[in-house]
N, C-alpha and C positions, 0 to 999 in steps of 0.2 A: 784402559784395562777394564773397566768397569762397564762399558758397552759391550767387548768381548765376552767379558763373561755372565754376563747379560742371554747372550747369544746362547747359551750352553746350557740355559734352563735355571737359572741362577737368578733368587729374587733379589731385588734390591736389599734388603736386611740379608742373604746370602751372598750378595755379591760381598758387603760390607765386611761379613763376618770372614767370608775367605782372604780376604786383601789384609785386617787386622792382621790373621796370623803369618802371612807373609810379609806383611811389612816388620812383625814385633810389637805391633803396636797395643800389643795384648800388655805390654808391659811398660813400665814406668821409663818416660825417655826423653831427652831432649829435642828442641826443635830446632832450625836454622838460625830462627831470631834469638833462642836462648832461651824460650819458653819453656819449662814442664812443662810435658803431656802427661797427666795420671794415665796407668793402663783402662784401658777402655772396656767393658766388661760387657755380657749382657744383655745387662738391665738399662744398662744408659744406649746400647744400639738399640732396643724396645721402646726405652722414651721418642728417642731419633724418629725410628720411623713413624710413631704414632702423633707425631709433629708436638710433644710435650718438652722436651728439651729444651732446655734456658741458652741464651746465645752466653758462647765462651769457645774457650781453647777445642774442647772436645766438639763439640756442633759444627763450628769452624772446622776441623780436619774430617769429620765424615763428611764435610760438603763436598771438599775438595778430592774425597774419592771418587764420589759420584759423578760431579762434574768434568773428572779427566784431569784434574792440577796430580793429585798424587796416584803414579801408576807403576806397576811391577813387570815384570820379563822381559821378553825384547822388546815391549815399547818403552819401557823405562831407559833402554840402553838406546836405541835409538833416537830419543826424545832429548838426552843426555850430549848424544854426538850431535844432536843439529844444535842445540844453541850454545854449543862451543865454536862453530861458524858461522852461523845466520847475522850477525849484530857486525861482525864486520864487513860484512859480504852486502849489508843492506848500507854501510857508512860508506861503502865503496859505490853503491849506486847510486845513491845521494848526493854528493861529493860531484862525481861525474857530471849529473844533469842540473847540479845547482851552480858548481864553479866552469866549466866545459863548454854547459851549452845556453846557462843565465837565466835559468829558470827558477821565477821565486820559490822561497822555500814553501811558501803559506798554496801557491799552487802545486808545487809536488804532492803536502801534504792531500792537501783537495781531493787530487788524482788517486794516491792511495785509499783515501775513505771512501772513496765511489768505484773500488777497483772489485768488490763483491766474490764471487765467486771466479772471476777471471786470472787466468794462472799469470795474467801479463799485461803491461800496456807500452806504448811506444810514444816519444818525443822526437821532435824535430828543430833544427834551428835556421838561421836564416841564410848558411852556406850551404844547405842539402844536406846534412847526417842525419843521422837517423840513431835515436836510443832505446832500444828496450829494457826496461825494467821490468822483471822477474820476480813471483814472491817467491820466497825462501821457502819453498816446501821443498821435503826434502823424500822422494819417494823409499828410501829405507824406511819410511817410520810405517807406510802404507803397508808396506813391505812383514814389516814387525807384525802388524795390526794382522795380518791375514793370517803369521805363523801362528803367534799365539791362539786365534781362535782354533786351526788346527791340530797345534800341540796338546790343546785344552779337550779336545773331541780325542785324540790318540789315547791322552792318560785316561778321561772318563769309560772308553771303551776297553780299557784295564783296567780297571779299578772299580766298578761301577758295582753296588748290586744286584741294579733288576736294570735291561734293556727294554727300551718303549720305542716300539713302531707305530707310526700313528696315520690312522687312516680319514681320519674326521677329525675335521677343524671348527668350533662353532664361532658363529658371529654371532657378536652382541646384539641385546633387544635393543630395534631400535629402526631409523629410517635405513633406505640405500646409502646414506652420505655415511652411517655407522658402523666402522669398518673393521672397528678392533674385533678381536676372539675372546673368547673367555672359558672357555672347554674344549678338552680333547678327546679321541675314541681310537681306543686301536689294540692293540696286542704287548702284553707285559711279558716277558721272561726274566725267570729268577738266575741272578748269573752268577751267583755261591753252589747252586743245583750241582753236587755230582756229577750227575745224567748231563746236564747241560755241558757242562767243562770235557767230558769224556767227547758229547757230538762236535764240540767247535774245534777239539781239537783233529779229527777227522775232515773236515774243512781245511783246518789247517795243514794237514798232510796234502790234500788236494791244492791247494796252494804253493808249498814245497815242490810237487812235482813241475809246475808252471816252471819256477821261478828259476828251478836249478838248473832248466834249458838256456840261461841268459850264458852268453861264452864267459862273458867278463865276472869275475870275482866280486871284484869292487861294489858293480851295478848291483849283484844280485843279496850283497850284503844292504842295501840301500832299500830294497822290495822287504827285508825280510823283517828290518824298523816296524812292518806297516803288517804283521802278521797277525797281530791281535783285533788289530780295526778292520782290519779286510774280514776275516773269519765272523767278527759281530755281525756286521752288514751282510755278508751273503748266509748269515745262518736265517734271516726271515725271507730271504729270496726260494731258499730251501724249501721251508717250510709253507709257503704257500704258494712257491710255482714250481717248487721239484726240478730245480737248475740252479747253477753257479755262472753268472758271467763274467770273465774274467777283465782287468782295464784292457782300454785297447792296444796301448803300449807294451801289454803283454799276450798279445795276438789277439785278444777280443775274444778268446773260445767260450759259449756254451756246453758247459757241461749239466745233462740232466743225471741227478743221482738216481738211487737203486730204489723202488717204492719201497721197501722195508724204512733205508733210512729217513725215509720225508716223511712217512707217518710217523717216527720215535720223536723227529723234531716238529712236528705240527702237533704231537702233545702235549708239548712244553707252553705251548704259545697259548696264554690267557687271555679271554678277553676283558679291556677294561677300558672305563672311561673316568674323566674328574674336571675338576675345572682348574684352570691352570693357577689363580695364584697358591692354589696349596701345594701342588705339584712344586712350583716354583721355589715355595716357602720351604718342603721336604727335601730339597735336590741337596742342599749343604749340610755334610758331613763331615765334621772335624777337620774342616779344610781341603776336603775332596767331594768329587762329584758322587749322589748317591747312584743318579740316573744316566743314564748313555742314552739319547736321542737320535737312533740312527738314520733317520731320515728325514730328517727338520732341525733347523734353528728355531729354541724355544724362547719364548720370554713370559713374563707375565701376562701380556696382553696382544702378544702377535706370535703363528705360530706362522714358519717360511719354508715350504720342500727345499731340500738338497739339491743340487743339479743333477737333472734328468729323475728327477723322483717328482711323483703328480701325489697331491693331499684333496680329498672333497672336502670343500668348504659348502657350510650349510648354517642357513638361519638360526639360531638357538630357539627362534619363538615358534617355528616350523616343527624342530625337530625333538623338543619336548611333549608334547602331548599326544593323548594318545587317540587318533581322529577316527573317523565314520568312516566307512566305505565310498562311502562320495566323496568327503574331502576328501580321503587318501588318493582317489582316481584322480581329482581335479591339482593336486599338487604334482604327483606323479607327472600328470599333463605338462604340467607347468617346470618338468626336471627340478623341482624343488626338494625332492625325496628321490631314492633310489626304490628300487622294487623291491630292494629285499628290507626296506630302512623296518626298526623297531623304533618304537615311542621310547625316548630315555628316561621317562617319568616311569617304566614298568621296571628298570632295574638300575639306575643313576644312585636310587637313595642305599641301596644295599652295600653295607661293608662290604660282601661278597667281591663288587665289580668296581670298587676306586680303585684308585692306582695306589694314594697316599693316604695314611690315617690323619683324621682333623683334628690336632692335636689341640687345636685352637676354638672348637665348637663348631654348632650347626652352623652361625653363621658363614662357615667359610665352603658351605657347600653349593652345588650346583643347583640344590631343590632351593636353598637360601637366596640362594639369586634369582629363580621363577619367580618365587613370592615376592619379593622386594620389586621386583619387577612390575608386577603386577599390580601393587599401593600403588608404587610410583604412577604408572601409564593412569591408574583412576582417578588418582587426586587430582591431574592436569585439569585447569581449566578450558574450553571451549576456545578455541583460538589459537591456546597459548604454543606456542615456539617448542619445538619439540625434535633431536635429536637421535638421544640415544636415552635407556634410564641408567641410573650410576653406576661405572662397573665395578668392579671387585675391589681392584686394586683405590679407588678412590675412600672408598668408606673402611678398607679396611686398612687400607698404611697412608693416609692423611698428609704425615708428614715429607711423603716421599714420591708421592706420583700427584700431577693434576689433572684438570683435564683435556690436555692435549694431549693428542695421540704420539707413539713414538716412530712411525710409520719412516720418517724419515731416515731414522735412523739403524735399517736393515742393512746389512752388508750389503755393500755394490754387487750388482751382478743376478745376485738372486733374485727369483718371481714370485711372483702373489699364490698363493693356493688356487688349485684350479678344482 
C-alpha cells in the first residue's frame, strides 16, 4: 500500500500520515500481540522521518507501513485471502516431494532459498515423475495492487485541488549512472475554479454523448464510474492540442473542439515548476490527495509517463542556468535543451511559478538544491569517486530514504521518461 501510494505523488511522511488515518491509528489501540499502540500524532511521524525516533512500539509500526507488513484496501483483503491458503498449499508440496518422491527436507529447503525470482522449480525421482513446486503467489494480490493505484488516481482526480500536467522531468546533478529526478515543469490547474468545474463539465457532456451510444445499459453505467477521471485528463488535451480522444474501446474518435472553447481552457493552465520532494511533501491533505497527476506517476524521486503519454527528461545541471548563445547552440546540438527551453534560474525561485508553498524553508527548494549542489561537486577531491550530489530526499527525511535508488520499484509495465 505504501508503494501505491507512493505512486500518487504521496511522500513518504504522507504516505504515513494517509495510512495512520485509515488504519485508526490516529488513536490509542491495541495490537495483535497485546501491545498498546498510543495514537501516533504528528510530531512523532516528524521525529520518524527525520530518523530521531527512539526504537519502540511506535518506530516498529511506521516501519511496518513503509515496508509493506501493514497495508489497507484491496491489498489488505487480498493479502488477508492468500495466507488463509498459502501454508497449507505450501505443507502440501512439501509433503509430496519430501514423503512421495524422498527428497531431503534440508534439500528442498536448498532449492526454495535459491528459487529467487523464479515463479517455480521442478523434481524428479528415479521412476520418471516429475514435480513441480510452485510459489504461492497469488495473482489477486497483483491484481489488488494495480486497482488500488487506480482507484487512488480516480478519487484524487475527484477530489484534488489543483491538476499537474507535467511536461519536464529533471534529473539529478550528477553522472549518466544518476538517474533519479528531483524536479518537475508543466502546467497547474486550480480544480476548486468555477470557470474550471463549469469547462470540465462540458467535457463531460462530450463524454456522455460517446458513451450513451453503448446498446447495453450495464456497460455504459461502468464508462460513466470513470467520468471525472476521463474529463481531468482530456481537459489538458483540450487545452493544448484543441482535441478530445476518445479510449478505443469507445471507437477511438477524435474530437477537435470549437477555438472559443480551447482558448477559455488554455487560460486556466499555469505554468509551473518545483522540485518534487515538496510537491510530494504538499500532496497529503487530511487523508486525501491535494494533487491529481494526470500524466505521470509521482514519487519523490522518480517521476514515470502514463501509458502512451511521453515526459522530456532533461539534466537539472543543463537545464538550470542561464547559458551564452554558444552554449545554448552547442546543447541544443547535443538535443540536451529544446529550442524553446528557458533557464529555470530566471523564474524557479519566484513564488509566482512553484507549484507548492515551502512550508518547510528555503532549504527545501530547487535553487536550495543548485547550491548545495554546487559545495558539494567543489569540495570533492581530485580523484575522488563521484556519483550523483545528495538529493533531496536524503538530507531532508534522513530517516526515511537512503541512498539507493527506488527505480526498481516502478509499476510493471511502465517506461522511463523519454
Amino acid at each position: 500500500s505504501a508503494k501505491a501510494l507512493s505512486f500518487l505523488g504521496l511522500s513518504k511522511r504522507g504516505v504515513i500520515m494517509h495510512m495512520l488515518k485509515k488504519l485508526g491509528a490516529d488513536k490509542e489501540q491495541k495490537l495483535e500481540d497485546g501491545m498498546v499502540l498510543h495514537a501516533i500524532d504528528d510530531t512523532t511521524v516528524d521525529f520518524y522521518v527525520e530518523g530521531s525516533l527512539p526504537d519502540g512500539n511506535e518506530k516498529e509500526y511506521l516501519d511496518s507501513i513503509l515496508d509493506g507488513t501493514v497495508n489497507v484496501d484491496s491489498i489488505a483483503t487480498a493479502l488477508q485471502a492468500l495466507s488463509q491458503h498459502s501454508v497449507t498449499r505450501i505443507y502440501n508440496q512439501i509433503y509430496a516431494m519430501h514423503k512421495i518422491f524422498g527428497i531431503p527436507l534440508d534439500d528442498i529447503q536448498t532449492k526454495i532459498f535459491a528459487m529467487g525470482d523464479e515463479d517455480s522449480f521442478t523434481v524428479s525421482n528415479s521412476r520418471g515423475y516429475t514435480f513441480e513446486f510452485k510459489q504461492p503467489i497469488n495473482r489477486d494480490l497483483f491484481k489488488a495492487y494495480y486497482k488500488d493505484i487506480q482507484d487512488y488516481r480516480i478519487r484524487a482526480a475527484s477530489t484534488a485541488y489543483e491538476y499537474i500536467f507535467i511536461t519536464e522531468a529533471y534529473r539529478e546533478m550528477g553522472t549518466l549512472e544518476a538517474k533519479r529526478h528531483v524536479g518537475i515543469n508543466g502546467y497547474v490547474v486550480n480544480a476548486r475554479s468555477a470557470t474550471v468545474k463549469m469547462l470540465i463539465n462540458i467535457i463531460k457532456d462530450e463524454y456522455e454523448k460517446v458513451i450513451s451510444r453503448i446498446p447495453n445499459e450495464i456497460e455504459q453505467n461502468k464508462w460513466r464510474k470513470d467520468a471525472d477521471y476521463f474529463s481531468v485528463t482530456k481537459y489538458f488535451e483540450v487545452g493544448l492540442k484543441g482535441s478530445i480522444t476518445f479510449p478505443q474501446k469507445l471507437g477511438g474518435e477524435v474530437k477537435h473542439m470549437e477555438q472559443d472553447f480551447v482558448n477559455r481552457v488554455a487560460k486556466t493552465l499555469v505554468p509551473e515548476c518545483d522540485i518534487l520532494t515538496a510537491v510530494c511533501e504538499g500532496n497529503e491533505l487530511y487523508g486525501e490527495f491535494r494533487y491529481f497527476f494526470v500524466n505521470a506517476y509521482v514519487s519523490a524521486d522518480f517521476v514515470v509517463p502514463i501509458k502512451n503519454q511521453n515526459i522530456l527528461q532533461m539534466d537539472f545541471a543543463v537545464a538550470w542556468p542561464e547559458w551564452d548563445e554558444i552554449m545554448l547552440s552547442k546543447l541544443y546540438a547535443k538535443s540536451a535543451i529544446t529550442t524553446n527551453h528557458q533557464a529555470l534560474e530566471l523564474y524557479a525561485c519566484s513564488n509566482n511559478y512553484t507549484i507548492t508553498e515551502h512550508v518547510f524553508g528555503d532549504d527545501t527548494t530547487l535553487y536550495n538544491y543548485y547550491l548545495q549542489g554546487q559545495q558539494f561537486v567543489s569540495a570533492l577531491n581530485e580523484g575522488e569517486p563521484f556519483k550523483a550530489v545528495p538529493h533531496p530526499t536524503e538530507y531532508l527525511y534522513p530517516g526515511v530514504y537512503g541512498q539507493d535508488t527506488e527505480e526498481e520499484e516502478l509499476p510493471v509495465g511502465v517506461g522511463k521518461p523519454k
